[in-house]
C-alpha positions in Angstrom: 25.7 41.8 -41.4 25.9 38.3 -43.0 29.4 38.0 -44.3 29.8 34.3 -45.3 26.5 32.1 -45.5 27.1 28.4 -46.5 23.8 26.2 -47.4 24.0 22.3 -48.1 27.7 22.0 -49.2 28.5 18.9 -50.2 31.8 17.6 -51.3 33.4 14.1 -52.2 36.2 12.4 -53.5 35.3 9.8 -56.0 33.0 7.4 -53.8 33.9 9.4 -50.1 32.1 11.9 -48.9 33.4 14.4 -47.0 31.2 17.1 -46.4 27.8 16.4 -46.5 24.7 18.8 -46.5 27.3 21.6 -44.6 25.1 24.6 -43.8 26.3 27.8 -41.4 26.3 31.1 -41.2 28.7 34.1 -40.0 27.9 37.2 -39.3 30.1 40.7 -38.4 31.4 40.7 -34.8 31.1 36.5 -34.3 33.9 34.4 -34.3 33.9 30.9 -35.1 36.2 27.6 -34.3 35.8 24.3 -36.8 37.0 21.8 -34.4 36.8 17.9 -35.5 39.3 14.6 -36.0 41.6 14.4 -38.9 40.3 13.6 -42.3 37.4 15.2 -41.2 37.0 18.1 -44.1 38.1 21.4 -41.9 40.9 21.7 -44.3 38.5 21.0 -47.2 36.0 23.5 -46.1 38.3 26.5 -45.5 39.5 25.7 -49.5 36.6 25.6 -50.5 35.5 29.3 -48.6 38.6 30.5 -50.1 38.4 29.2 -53.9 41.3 26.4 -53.9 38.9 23.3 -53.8 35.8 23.1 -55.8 32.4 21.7 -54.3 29.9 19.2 -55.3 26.4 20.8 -54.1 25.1 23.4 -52.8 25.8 27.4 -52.4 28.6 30.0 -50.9 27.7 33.5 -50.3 30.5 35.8 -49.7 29.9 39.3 -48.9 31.5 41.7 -51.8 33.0 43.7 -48.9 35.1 41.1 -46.8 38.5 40.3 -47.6 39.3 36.4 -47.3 42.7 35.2 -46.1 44.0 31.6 -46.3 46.7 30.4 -44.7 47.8 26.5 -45.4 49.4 24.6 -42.7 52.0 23.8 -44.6 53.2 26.7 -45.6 55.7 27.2 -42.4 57.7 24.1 -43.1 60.5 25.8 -45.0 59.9 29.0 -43.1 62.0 30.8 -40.3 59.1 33.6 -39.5 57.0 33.2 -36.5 53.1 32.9 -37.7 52.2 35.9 -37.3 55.3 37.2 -39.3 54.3 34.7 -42.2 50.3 36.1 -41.7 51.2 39.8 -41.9 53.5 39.0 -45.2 
């Protein structure tokens, strides 16, 4: 089953681009890793996917029956709870 499908995303601030022409799929049962230098969008992308960053082009399909989690890597600094403690609360 096709749970997320991205096709062309595109997204820039003012004059720099930093996602361009982004296009992936994932399917039930596959697990993917977004790997890359910093500044390089993952951040971006995984906002976007979730709804916190908008996008300039192109199309996000989210399957109605998946549940989306986002978890923002700063949200530990004022934390004492492991990761996994913050990710089940």
């Amino acid at each position: 089953m096709n749970l997320i499908n991205i096709n062309h995303l595109t997204k820039s601030y003012g004059t720099t681009t930093i996602l361009n022409d982004i296009s992936f799929m994932l399917n039930s049962n596959e697990k993917v890793a977004i790997v890359g230098r910093n500044g390089a969008g993952k951040s971006t992308l995984l906002k976007i996917i979730y709804g916190l960053e908008n996008y300039d082009d192109g199309s996000i399909f989210i399957h109605p029956n998946i549940k989306l989690g986002y978890f923002s890597q700063e949200s530990l600094l004022s934390s004492e709870k492991t990761v996994i403690e913050e990710m089940n609360s």
